[in-house]
VOBA-1610 file (N, C-alpha, C; in pm, whole numbers, padded with zeros to 5 digits, always signed):
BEGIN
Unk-01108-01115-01837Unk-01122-00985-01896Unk-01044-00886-01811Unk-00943-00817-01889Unk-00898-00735-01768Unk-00891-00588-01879Unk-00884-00468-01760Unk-00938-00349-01816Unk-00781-00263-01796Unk-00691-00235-01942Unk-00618-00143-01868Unk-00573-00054-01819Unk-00458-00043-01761Unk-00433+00065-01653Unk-00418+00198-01723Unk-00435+00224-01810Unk-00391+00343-01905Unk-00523+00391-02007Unk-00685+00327-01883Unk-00753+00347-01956Unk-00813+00526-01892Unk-00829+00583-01994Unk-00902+00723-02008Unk-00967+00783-01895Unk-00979+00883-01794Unk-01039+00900-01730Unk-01220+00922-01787Unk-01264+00931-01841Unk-01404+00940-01915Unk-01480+00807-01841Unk-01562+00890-01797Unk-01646+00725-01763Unk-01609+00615-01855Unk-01613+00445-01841Unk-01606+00376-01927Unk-01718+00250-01848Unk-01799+00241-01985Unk-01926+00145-01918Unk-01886-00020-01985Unk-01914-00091-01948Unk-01894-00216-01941Unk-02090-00286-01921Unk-02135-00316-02054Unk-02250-00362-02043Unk-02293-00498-02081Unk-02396-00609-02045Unk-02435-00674-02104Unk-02335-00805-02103Unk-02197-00836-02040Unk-02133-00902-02017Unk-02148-01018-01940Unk-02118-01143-02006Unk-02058-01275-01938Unk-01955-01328-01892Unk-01925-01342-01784Unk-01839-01400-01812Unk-01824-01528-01694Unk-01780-01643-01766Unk-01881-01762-01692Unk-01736-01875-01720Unk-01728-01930-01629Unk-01610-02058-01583Unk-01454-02037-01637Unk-01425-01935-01594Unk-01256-01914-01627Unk-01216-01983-01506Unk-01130-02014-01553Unk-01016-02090-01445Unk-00891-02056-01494Unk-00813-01907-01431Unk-00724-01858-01430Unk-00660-01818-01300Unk-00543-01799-01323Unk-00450-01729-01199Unk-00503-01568-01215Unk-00631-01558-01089Unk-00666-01383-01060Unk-00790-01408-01155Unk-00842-01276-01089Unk-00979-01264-01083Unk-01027-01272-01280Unk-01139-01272-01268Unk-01231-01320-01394Unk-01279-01175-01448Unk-01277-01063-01405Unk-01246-00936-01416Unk-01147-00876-01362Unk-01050-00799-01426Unk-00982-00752-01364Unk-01014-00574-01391Unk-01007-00508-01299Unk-01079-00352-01358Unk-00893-00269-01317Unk-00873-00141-01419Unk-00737-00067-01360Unk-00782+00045-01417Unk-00687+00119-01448Unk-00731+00291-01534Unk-00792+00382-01398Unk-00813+00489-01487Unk-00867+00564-01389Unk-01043+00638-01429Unk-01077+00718-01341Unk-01223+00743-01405Unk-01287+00697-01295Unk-01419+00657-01369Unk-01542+00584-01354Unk-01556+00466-01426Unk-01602+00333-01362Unk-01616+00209-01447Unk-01739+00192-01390Unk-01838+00146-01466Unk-01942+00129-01471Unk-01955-00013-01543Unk-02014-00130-01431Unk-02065-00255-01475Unk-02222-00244-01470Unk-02245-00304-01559Unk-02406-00292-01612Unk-02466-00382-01655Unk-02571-00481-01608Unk-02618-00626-01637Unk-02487-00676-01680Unk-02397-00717-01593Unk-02311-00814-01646Unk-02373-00956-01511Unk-02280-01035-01579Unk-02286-01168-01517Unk-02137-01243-01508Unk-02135-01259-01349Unk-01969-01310-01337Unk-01993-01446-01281Unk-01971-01587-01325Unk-02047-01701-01263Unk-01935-01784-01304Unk-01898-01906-01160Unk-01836-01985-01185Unk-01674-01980-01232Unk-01652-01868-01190Unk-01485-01881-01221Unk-01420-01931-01118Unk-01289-01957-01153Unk-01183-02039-00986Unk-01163-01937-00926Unk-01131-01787-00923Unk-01112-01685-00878Unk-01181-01615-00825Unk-01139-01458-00793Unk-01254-01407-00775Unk-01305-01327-00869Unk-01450-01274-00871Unk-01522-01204-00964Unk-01478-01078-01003Unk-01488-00995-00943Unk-01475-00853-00993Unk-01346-00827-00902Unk-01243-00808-00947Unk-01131-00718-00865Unk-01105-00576-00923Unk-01058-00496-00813Unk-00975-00355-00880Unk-00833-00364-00845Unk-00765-00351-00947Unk-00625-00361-00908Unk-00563-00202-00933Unk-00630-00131-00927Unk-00577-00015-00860Unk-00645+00115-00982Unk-00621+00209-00958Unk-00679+00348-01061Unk-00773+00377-01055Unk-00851+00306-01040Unk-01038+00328-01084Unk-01058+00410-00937Unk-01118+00568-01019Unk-01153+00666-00894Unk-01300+00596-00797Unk-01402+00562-00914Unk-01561+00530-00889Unk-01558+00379-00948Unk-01640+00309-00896Unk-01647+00182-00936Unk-01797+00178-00914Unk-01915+00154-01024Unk-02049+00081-01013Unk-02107-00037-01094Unk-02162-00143-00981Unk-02218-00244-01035Unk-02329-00258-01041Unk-02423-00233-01118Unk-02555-00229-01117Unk-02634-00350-01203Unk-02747-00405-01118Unk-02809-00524-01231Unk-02731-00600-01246Unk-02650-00687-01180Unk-02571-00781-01205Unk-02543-00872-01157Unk-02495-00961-01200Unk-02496-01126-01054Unk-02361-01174-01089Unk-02339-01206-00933Unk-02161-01257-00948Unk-02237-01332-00812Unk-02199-01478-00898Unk-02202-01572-00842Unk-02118-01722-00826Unk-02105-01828-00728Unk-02050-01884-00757Unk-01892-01897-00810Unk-01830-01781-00805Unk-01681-01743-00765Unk-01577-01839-00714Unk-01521-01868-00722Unk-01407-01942-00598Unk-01278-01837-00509Unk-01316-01698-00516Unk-01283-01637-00444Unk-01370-01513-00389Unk-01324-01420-00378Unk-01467-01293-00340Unk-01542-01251-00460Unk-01676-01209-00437Unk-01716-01209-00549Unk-01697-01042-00603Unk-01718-00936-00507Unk-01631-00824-00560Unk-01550-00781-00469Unk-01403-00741-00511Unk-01263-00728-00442Unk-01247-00587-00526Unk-01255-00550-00429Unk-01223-00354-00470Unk-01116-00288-00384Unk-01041-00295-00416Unk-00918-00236-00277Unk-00922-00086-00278Unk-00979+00017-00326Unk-00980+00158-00319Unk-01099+00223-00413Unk-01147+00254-00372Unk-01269+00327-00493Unk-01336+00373-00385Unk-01470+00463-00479Unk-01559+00436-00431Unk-01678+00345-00454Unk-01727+00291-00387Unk-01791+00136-00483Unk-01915+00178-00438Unk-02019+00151-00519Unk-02160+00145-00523Unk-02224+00019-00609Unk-02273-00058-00567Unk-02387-00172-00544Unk-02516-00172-00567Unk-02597-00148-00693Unk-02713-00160-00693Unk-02817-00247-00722Unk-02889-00324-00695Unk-03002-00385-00771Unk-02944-00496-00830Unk-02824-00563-00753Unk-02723-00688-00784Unk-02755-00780-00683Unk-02706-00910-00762Unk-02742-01035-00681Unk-02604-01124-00676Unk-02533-01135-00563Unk-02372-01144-00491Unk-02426-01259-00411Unk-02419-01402-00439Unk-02440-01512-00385Unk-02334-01601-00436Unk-02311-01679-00324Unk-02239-01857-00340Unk-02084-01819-00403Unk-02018-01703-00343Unk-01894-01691-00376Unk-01817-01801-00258Unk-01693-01826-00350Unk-01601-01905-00224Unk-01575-01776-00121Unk-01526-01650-00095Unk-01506-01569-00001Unk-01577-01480+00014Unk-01563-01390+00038Unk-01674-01263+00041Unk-01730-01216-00026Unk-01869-01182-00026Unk-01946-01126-00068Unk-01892-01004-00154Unk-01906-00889-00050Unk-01844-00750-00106Unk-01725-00747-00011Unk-01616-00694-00067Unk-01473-00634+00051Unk-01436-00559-00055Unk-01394-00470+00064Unk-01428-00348+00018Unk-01338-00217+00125Unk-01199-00236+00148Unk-01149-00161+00302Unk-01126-00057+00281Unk-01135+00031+00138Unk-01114+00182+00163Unk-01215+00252+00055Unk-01217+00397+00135Unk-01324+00446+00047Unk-01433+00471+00048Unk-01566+00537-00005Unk-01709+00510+00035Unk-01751+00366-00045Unk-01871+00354+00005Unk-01952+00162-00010Unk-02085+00255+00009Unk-02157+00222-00086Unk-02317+00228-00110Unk-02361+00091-00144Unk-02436+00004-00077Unk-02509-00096-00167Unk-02636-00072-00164Unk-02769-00119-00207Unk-02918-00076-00262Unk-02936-00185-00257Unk-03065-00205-00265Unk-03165-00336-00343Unk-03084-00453-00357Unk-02963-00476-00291Unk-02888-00613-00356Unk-02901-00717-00239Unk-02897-00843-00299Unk-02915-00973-00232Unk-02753-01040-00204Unk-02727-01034-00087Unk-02591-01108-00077Unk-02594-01186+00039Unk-02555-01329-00042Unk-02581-01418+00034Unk-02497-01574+00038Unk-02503-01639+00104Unk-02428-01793+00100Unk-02280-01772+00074Unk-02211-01660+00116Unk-02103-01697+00007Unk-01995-01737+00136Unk-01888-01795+00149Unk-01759-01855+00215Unk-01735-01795+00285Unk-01722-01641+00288Unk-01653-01560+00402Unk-01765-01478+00442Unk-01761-01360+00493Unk-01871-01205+00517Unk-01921-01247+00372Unk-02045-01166+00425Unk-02112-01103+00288Unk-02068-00967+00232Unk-02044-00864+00382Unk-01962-00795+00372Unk-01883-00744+00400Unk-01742-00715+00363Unk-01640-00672+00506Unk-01591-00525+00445Unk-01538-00452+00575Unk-01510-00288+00495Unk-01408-00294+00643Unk-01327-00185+00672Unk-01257-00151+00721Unk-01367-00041+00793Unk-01328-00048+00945Unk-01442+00065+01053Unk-01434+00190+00997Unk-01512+00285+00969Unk-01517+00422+00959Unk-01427+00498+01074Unk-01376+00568+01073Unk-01372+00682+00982Unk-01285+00683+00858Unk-01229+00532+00831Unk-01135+00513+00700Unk-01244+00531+00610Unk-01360+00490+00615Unk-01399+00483+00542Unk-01596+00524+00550Unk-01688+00560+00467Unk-01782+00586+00479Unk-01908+00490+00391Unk-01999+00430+00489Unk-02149+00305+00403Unk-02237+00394+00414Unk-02304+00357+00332Unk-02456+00389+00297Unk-02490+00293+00213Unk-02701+00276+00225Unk-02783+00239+00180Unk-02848+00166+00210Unk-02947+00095+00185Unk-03068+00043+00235Unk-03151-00040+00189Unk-03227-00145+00205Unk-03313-00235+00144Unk-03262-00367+00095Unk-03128-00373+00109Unk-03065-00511+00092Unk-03094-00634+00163Unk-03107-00764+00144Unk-03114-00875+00174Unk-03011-00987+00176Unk-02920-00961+00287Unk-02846-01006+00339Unk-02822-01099+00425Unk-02784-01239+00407Unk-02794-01369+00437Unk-02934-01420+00452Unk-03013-01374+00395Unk-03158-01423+00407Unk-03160-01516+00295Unk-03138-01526+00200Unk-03169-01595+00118Unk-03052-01692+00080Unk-03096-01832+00081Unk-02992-01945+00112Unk-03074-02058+00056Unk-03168-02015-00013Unk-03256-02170-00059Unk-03311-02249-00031Unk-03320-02221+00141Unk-03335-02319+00261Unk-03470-02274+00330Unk-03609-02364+00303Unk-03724-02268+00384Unk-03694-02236+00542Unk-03726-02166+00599Unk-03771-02149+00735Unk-03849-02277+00767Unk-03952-02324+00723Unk-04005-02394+00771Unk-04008-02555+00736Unk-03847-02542+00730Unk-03792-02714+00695Unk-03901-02803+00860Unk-03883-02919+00800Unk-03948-03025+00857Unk-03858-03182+00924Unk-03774-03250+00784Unk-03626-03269+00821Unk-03537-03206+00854Unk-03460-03330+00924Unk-03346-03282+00984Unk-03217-03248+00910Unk-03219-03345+00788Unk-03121-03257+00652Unk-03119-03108+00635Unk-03279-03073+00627Unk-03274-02957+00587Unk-03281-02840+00711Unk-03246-02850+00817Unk-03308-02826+00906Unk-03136-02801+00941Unk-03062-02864+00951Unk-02915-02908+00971Unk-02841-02809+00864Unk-02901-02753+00734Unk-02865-02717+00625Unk-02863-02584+00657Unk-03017-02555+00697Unk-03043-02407+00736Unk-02973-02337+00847Unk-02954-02436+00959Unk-02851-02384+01046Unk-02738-02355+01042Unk-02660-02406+00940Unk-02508-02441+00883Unk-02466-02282+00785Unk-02587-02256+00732Unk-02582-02153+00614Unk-02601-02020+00682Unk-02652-02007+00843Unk-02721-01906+00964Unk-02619-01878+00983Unk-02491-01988+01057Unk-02396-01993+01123Unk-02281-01823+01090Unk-02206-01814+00927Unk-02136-01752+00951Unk-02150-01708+00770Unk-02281-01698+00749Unk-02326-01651+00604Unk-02363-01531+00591Unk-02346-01437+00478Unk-02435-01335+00499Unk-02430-01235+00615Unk-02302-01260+00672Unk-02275-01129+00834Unk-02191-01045+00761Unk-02215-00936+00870Unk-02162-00802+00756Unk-02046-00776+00883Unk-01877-00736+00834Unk-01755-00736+00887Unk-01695-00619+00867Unk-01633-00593+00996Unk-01563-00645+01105Unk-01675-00645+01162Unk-01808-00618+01206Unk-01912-00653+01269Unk-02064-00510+01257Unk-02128-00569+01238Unk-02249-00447+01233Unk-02276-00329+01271Unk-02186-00287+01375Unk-02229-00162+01437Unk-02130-00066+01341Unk-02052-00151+01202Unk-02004-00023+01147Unk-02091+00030+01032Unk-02184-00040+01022Unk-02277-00026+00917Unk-02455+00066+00963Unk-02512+00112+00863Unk-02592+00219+00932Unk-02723+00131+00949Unk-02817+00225+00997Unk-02944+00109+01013Unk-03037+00124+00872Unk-03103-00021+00900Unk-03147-00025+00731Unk-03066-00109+00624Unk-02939-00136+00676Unk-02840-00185+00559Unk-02878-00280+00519Unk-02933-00397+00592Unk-02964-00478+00584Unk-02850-00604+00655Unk-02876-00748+00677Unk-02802-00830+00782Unk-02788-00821+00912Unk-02924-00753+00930Unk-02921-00738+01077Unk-02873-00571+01134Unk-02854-00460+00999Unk-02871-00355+01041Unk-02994-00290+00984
//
């Protein structure tokens, strides 16, 4: 699905969407134009690519209620906006979670987790400005705490290792963010 570059500055909402095992050259959304884009209960699962990209225009970018999962590249790739994250569930991408290097970054209530690279990476402030709070970040991996085998035990450590860390490293992120801020 790609959005184009010559779309309207007027907010434009994007609701209720699937979109599930493309295997194309580039992302499984592609967002351009300018404005506000607004994703809304969509679902991005299983493509070879990555999930949500911006390939340039979009002033505001929000994903709210939505799961992008299972990706084979990042699951949202935003190269300029301002991006806000709400009440979304960002697991088991092949690369990152959220990236995200210019611009403001709000995420909320969202679960990001297991995925290949950061959960989240941004470029250090003062390029750029985070907020928000209550997220659950590399916590959730499917894996109890209180494994018993050594499979699972081996599993949980593997998924600890370099899952779910928020990039270039935590102290650019505020407290509360969640992943250890």
């Amino acid at each position: 699905f790609a959005m184009p570059h010559d779309t309207p500055s007027a907010p434009v909402l994007l609701g209720t969407l699937s979109v599930l095992g493309v295997c194309q050259v580039g992302p499984a959304i592609s967002l351009g134009g300018g404005g506000t884009i607004l994703l809304d209960t969509i679902e991005v699962a299983d493509n070879c690519d990555a999930g949500i990209e911006q390939t340039g225009g979009a002033t505001v970018t929000q994903v709210q209620g939505s799961k992008i999962t299972g990706n084979g590249g990042d699951g949202i790739h935003i190269q300029a906006a301002n991006l806000t994250v709400t009440a979304s569930f960002i697991v088991s991408n092949g690369g990152r979670g959220i990236f995200h290097p210019f611009g403001s970054l709000t995420v909320k209530a969202t679960t990001i987790a297991g995925n290949g690279s950061c959960g989240v990476e941004i470029n250090r402030p003062p390029i750029m400005t985070v907020a928000g709070a209550g997220n659950l970040i590399g916590s959730y991996d499917g894996v109890p705490d209180n494994c018993t085998n050594q499979a699972c035990k081996e599993q949980r450590d593997l998924q600890a290792t370099n899952r779910g860390n928020l990039c270039p490293d935590a102290q650019a992120y505020p407290n509360g963010f969640g992943g250890g801020r």
